[in-house]
C-alpha positions as CSV (number, residue, x, y, z in Angstrom):
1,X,55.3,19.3,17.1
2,X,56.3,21.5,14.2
3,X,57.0,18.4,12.0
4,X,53.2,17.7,13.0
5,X,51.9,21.4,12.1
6,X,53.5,21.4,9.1
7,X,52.2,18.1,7.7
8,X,48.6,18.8,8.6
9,X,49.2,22.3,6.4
10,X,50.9,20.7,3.7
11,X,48.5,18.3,3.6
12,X,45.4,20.0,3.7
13,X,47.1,22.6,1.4
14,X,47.8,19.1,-1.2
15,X,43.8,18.7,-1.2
16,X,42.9,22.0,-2.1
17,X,45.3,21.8,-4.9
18,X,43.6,18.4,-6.1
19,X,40.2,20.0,-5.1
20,X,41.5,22.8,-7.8
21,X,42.3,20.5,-10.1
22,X,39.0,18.9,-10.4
23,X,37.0,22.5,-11.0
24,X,36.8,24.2,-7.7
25,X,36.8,27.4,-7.9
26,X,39.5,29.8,-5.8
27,X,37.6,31.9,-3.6
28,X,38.9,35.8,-3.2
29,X,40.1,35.0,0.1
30,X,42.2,32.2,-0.7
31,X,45.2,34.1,-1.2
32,X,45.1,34.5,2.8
33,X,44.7,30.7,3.3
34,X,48.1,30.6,1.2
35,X,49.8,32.5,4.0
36,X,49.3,29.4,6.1
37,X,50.0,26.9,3.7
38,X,53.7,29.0,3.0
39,X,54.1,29.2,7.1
40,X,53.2,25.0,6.7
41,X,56.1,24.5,4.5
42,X,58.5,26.7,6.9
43,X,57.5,24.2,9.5
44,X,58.3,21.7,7.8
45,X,61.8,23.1,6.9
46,X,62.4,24.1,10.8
47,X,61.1,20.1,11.7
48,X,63.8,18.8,8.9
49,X,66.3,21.2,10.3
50,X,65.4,20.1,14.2
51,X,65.7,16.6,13.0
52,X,69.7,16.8,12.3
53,X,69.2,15.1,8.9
54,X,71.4,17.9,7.7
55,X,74.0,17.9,10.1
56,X,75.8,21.1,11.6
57,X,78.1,22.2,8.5
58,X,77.3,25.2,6.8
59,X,75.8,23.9,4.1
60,X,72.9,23.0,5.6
61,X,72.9,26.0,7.6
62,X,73.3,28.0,4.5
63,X,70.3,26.0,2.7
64,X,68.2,26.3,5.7
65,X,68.7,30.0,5.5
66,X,68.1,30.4,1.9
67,X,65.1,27.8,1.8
68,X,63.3,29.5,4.9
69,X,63.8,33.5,3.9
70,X,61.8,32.3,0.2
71,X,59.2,30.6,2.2
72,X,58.4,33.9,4.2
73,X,58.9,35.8,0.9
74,X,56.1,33.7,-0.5
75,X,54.0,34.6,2.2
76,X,54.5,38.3,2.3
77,X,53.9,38.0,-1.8
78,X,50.5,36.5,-1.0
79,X,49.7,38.6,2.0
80,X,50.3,41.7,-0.1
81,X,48.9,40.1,-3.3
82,X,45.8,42.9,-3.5
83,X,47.7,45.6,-1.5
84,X,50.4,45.4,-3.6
85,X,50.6,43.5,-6.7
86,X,53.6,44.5,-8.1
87,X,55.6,44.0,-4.7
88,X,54.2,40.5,-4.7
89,X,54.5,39.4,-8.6
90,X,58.4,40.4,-7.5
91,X,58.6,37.9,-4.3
92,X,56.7,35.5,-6.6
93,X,59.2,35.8,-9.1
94,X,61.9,35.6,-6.8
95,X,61.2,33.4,-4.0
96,X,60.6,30.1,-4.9
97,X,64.0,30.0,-6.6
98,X,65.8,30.9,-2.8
99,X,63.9,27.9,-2.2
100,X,64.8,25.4,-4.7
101,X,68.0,26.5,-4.1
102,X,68.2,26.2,-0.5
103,X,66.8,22.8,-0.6
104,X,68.9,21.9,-3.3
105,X,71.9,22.9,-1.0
106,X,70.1,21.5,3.0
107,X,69.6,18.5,0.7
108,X,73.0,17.5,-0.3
109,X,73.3,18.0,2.8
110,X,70.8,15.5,3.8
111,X,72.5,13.5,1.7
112,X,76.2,13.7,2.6
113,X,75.2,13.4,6.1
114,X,73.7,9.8,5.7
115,X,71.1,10.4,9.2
116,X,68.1,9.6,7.3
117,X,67.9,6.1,5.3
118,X,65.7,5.1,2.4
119,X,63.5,7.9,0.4
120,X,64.0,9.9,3.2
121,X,67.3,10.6,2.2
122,X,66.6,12.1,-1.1
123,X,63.6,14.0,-0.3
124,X,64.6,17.9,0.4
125,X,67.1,17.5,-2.4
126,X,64.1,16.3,-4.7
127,X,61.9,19.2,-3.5
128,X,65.1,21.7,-4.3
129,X,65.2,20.6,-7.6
130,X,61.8,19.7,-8.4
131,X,61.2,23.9,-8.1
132,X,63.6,24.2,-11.2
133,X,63.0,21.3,-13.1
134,X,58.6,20.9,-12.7
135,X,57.2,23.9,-10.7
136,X,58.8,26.6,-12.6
137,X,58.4,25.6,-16.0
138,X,55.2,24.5,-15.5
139,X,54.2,27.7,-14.2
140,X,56.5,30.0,-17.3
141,X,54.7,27.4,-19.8
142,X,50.9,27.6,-18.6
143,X,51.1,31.6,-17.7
144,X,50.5,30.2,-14.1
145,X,47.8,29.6,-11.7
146,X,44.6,28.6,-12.5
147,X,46.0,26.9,-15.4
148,X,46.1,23.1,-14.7
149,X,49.8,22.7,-15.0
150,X,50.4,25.3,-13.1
151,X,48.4,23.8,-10.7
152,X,50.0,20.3,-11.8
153,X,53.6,21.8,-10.6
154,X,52.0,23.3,-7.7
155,X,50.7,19.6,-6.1
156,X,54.1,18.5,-6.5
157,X,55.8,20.9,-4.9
158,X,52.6,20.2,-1.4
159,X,53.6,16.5,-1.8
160,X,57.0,17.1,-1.7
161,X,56.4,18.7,1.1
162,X,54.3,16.8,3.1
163,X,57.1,14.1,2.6
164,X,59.9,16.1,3.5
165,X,57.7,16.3,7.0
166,X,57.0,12.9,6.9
167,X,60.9,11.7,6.7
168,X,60.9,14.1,9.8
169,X,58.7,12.8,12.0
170,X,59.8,8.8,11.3
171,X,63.2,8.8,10.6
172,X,65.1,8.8,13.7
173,X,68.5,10.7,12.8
174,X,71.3,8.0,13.0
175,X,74.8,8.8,14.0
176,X,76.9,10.9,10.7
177,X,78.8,8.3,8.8
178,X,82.8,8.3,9.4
């Protein structure tokens, strides 16, 4: 069910970021919408976690942790975005890297763990990394959002997503390799 939850949000949260991308414009509100689409993605991370991809060593653990406290940072940051700005420029400045971390590290992992097969496999690892090595530059380059590598960064980070929840509602978890 939370695999489910969270890959209906990350989807619909990977259209609107097309749907920007072509020239629609943000509404006022939407920073509220993005409070959803940041408690989508910690969905997602609970579903991969559920699954056992990632074992029970710490590492995971310790991932998990680090992965899901920048995912409710991000949605404090955008929940407090016009209450207070500086408060959430700081969890926007801060956050995303406890994520790419902790997926970096719940991937590994993922990977040492050999449960999931296939792309599967490589997926949260590829989401950890991809904050440091697309989303973050992009965003440091272009100034950020609404500029359309910002936004660029931004869709790969949803489809990452959506993928990562994906792997956890096919891949059955196979026994940890000896």
């Amino acid at each position: 069910m939370t695999a489910r939850i969270g890959v209906a949000v990350t989807g619909l949260a990977t259209l609107y970021t097309v749907a920007l991308l072509v020239g629609m414009p943000d509404p006022d509100w939407a920073y509220l919408a993005r409070v959803l689409v940041h408690l989508g993605e910690l969905a997602v991370l609970l579903a991969v976690v559920g699954s056992g991809a990632a074992g029970r060593r710490g590492l995971g653990r310790a991932g998990a942790a680090l992965a899901g406290l920048g995912l409710v940072g991000l949605a404090v940051g955008e929940a407090t975005t016009l209450a207070a700005p500086a408060t959430a420029d700081l969890l926007f400045m801060i956050s995303p890297n406890l994520v790419g971390l902790g997926m970096i590290l719940l991937g590994i992992a993922v990977v040492l763990e050999r449960r999931w097969t296939g792309w599967a496999r490589v997926v949260p690892l590829a989401l950890g990394i991809a904050v440091f090595v697309v989303l973050t530059p992009l965003i440091i380059v272009s100034g950020g959002p609404p500029a359309p590598a910002a936004v660029v960064g931004l869709l790969v980070w949803e489809v990452l997503w959506v993928a990562c929840g994906v792997a956890a509602l096919t891949r059955a978890p196979t026994p940890a390799a000896a």
